[in-house]
N, C-alpha and C positions, 0 to 999 in steps of 0.2 A: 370623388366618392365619399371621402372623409367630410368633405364640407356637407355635404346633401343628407349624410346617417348624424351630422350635430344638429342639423334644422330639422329634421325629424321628416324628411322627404323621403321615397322612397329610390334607392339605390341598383335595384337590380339591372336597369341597362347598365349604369356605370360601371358596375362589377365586372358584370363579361365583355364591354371594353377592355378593361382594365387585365384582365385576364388573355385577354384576345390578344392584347398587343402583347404583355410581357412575354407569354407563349413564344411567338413566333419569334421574338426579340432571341431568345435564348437560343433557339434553334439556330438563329442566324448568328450566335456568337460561335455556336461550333464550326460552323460553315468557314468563316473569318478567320477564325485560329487556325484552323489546317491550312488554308493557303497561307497564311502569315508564316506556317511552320517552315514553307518551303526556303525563305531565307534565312533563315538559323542554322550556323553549321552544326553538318551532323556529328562533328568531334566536341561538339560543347559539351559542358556539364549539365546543363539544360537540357538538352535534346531528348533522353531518354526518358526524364521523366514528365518531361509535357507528351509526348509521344504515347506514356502511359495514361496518362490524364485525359490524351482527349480520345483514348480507344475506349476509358471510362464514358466518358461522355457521349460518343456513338452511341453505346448501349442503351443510355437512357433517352436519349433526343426524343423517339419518339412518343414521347410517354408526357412529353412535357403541353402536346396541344390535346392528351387524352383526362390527363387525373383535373378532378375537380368539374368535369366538364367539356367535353368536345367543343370544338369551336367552330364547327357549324351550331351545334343547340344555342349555344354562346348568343350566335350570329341571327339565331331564330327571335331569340331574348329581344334582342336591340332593337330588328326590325319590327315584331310585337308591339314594341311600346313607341318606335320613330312611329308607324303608320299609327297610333292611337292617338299621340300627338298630334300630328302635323296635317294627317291626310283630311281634306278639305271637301263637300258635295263642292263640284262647278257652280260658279253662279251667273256668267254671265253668258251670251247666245255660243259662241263659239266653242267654249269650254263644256257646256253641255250637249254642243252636236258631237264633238271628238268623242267627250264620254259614252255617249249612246253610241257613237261606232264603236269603237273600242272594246266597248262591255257585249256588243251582239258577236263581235268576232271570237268574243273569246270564251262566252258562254260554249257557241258551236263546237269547239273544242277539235276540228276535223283534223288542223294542221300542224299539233303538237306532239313536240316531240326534238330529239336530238338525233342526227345535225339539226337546226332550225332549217323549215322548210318554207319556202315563200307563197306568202298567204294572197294566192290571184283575187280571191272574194273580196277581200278587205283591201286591195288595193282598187279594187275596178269602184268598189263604194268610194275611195277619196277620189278617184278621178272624176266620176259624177257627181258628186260634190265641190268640187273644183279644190280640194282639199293639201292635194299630191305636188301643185307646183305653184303656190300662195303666193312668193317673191319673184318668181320667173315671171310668171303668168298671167296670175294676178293682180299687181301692184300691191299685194301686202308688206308688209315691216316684219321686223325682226322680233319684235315681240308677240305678233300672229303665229309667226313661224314656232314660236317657244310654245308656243300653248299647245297648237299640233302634236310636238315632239312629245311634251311633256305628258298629254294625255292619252298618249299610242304609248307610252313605256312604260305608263301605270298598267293596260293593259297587255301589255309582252306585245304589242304588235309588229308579226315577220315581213315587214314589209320598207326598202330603203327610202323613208323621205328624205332623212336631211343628206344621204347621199346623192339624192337626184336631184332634190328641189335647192338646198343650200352648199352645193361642193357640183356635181358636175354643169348642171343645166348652166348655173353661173357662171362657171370657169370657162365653157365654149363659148358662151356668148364675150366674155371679156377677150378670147382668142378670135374672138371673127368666123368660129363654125359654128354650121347647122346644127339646130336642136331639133333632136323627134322632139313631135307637137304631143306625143302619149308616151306611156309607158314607161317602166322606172330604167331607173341609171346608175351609174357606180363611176368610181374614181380608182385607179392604179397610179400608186406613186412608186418610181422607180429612181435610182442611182443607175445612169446608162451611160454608154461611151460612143462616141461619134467617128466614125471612120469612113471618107467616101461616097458621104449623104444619107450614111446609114445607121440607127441608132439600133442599138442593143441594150438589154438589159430586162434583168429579172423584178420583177414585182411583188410584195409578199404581204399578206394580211391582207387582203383586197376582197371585201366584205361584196356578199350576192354576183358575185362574176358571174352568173349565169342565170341572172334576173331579166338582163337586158343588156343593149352598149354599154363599155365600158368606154372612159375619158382616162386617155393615158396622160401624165405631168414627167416628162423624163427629163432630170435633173444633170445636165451633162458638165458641170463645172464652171463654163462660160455661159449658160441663159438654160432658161426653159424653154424645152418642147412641148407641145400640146398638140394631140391629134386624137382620132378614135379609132381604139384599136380594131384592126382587121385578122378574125380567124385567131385570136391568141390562142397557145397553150395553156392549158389550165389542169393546176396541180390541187385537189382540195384536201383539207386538213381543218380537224375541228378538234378544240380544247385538251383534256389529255392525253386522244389519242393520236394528235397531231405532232403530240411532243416524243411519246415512244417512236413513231413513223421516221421522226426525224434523227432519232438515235439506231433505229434499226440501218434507214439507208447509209447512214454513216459509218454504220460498224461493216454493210455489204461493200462501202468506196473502200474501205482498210482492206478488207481480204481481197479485192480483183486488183488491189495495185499492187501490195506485194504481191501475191501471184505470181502478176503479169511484167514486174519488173523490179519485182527483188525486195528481201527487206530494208537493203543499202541504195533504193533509190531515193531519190527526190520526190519521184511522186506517191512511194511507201511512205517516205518522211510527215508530208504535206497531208496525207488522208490517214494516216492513225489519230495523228495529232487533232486533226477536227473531231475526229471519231470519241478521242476520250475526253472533248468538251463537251460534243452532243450528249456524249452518256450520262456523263460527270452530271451534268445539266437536271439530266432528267429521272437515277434514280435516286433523291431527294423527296420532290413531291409525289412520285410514283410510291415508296418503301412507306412515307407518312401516310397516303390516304391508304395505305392498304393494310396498316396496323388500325386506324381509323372503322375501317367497315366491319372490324372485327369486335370494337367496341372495347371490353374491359381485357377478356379474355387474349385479347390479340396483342396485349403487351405484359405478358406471364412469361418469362424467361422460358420457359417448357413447352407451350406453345411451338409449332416445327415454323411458323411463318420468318420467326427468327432469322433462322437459317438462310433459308431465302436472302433477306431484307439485310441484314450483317454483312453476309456475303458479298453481296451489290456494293456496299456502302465501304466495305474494303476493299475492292478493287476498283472503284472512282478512287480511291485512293494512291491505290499502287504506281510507283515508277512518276509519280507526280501528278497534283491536284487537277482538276479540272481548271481554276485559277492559273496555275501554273504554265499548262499546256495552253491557254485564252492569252496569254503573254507573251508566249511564243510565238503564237498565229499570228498577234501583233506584232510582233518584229520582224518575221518575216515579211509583212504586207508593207509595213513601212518602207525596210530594207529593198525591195523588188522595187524594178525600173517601170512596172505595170501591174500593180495591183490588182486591176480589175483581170487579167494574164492569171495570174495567180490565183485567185478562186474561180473561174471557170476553165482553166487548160488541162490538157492531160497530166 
C-alpha cells in the first residue's frame, strides 16, 4: 500500500486488504490468548492480570472488523476494483456460449436465493449443449473444462458441473460402475468403518445431495470403497445457520445425556464436552455479525445487544475454552480402543 501511495497509484483496494486482514488478525489474537490462557497456572502472578486484559479485550473485539470500515464494504472495495481489473469480454467460441448461458440464467433471476436452489433450466441448457459432461462424455481437457467452471461462477450458476462431470462421473467410471448417461451428480466423501461386509459412516458437506445420485468414496483405512449410494439419509444445513443447528443439537445431546444418565456419567462427560465446542465454535462469528448489521450503533457500550453478545462470549468461556474442551475430545478419541465407538455410541 505504501509502495502504490509513493508512485502515485491509487491504493484503495490495498487499504481494505490491509485492513481486512489486520481486522480479523486481531480478533484472532484474542481467540489464541484465551485458549493459551488455559495452561497458565491459575496461582501465577500473571493469571489475574492477563485474565484482566483479555475481558478488556472481549469488550472491544468487536469493534475491531467495524471502526474505519466494515469488512464486507472493505470486501465490496476490493471486488470493485479486482472485476475492473481483471474481468475480461470472452473471446473465443466456448467462452462466449458459457457467457451467454450463464448471463440468460441469471438475468431470469427465478432461482435466487438462499439455501441455493438447483437451477433445472440452466442445467437442461448444458446438457443440450453437450456442456454438463465435456471430460466424461465428450472427450474434452481439462482446460475446456475450466472455461465451463469459470464462466458458470462469474454467473453464480446453481447447478453441480464440476461435481458430476470432474469428481463423480470420473470416479465411477475409474471404479468400473455405471454412469447415468443425464443428469447431474455429487460426490460424499466419508471416514467409514467396515464390519461383516458392511460400511458405515457419516458424510458431511456433500454439496446438491438431492440434485441426483450421489457417488459415495468411503475411506476405510485399508482402501477405498466406491459405490452409489442407496436411499441415504440426508441431513441439510446451510452457511450460518448451519453452524447455530449444530450448536443448538449439541447443547439438546448435553441435556438428554445427563438427564438420562447422570451428570457423573461418561456419556454426560462425552456430550457437554462436544456441546461446549460446538458453541464455543459458533458464538464468535455469530456475536460479530450481529454487532455488524447493527452498523455503528451496535458497538456503543449502551446499546442492550451488548448484553447479549458479552454474555455468550463469557460463557464459551466458562469452566474452559472451547480450545480446551477440542483437546480433551482429542484425548479421549485417541485414548478409546474405537474411536469411531466413541463419536457415534450412546
Amino acid at each position: 500500500m505504501a509502495r502504490a501511495l509513493t508512485d502515485g497509484h491509487d491504493a484503495a483496494s490495498r487499504a481494505a486488504l490491509v485492513k481486512d486482514l489486520g481486522t480479523r488478525f486481531e480478533q484472532d489474537s484474542v481467540e489464541v490468548t484465551a485458549d493459551l490462557l488455559d495452561h497458565l497456572d491459575a496461582g501465577s502472578p500473571d493469571a489475574g492480570r492477563l485474565r484482566a486484559l483479555l475481558d478488556t479485550a472481549r469488550v472491544h473485539s468487536p469493534l475491531f472488523t467495524l471502526r474505519g470500515g466494515t469488512n464486507e464494504v472493505l470486501r465490496g472495495v476490493v471486488a470493485k476494483t479486482v472485476g475492473r481489473d481483471t474481468v475480461r469480454a470472452p473471446t473465443d467460441e466456448l467462452s462466449q456460449l458459457v457467457d451467454d448461458i450463464g448471463r440468460r440464467s441469471f438475468e431470469s433471476g427465478g432461482h435466487r436465493g438462499l439455501p441455493n436452489v438447483f437451477d433445472a433450466q440452466l442445467w437442461r441448457t448444458l446438457e443440450d449443449t453437450g456442456l454438463s459432461r465435456l471430460t466424461t462424455a465428450e472427450g474434452a481437457g481439462v482446460r475446456e473444462a475450466a472455461i465451463v467452471l469459470g464462466g458458470l461462477a462469474r454467473w453464480a450458476g446453481a447447478v453441480p458441473v464440476a461435481e458430476t462431470d470432474a469428481l463423480a462421473a470420473w470416479l465411477a467410471m475409474r471404479a468400473g460402475l455405471d454412469v447415468p448417461s443425464s443428469g447431474p451428480l455429487t460426490v460424499a466423501i466419508a471416514d467409514a468403518v467396515s464390519a461383516g461386509g458392511r460400511i458405515t459412516g457419516t458424510a458431511t458437506g456433500v454439496p446438491w445431495p438431492r440434485s441426483g445420485p450421489a457417488l459415495l468414496a468411503a475411506h476405510t483405512g485399508e482402501s477405498t470403497c466406491v459405490t452409489w449410494l442407496s436411499e441415504p439419509e440426508i441431513v441439510e444445513s446451510h452457511g450460518p445457520a448451519g453452524e447455530l443447528e449444530r450448536a443448538r443439537a449439541a447443547s439438546l445431546l448435553a441435556t438428554a445425556a445427563a438427564a438420562d444418565f447422570g451428570f457423573d456419567s461418561p456419556q454426560a462427560d462425552y456430550a457437554i464436552t462436544v456441546a461446549k465446542v460446538a458453541v464455543g465454535r459458533a458464538v464468535g462469528p455469530v456475536s460479530t455479525i450481529a454487532h455488524q448489521l447493527h452498523g455503528a450503533i451496535g458497538v456503543t457500550m449502551e446499546h442492550r445487544l451488548w448484553l447479549a453478545t458479552m454474555r455468550a462470549r463469557s460463557w464459551a468461556d466458562e469452566f474452559g475454552t472451547p480450545g480446551h474442551h477440542a483437546r480433551r475430545l482429542g484425548e479421549r478419541a485417541l485414548a478409546a480402543d474405537d474411536p469411531w465407538a466413541l463419536v457415534v455410541g450412546p
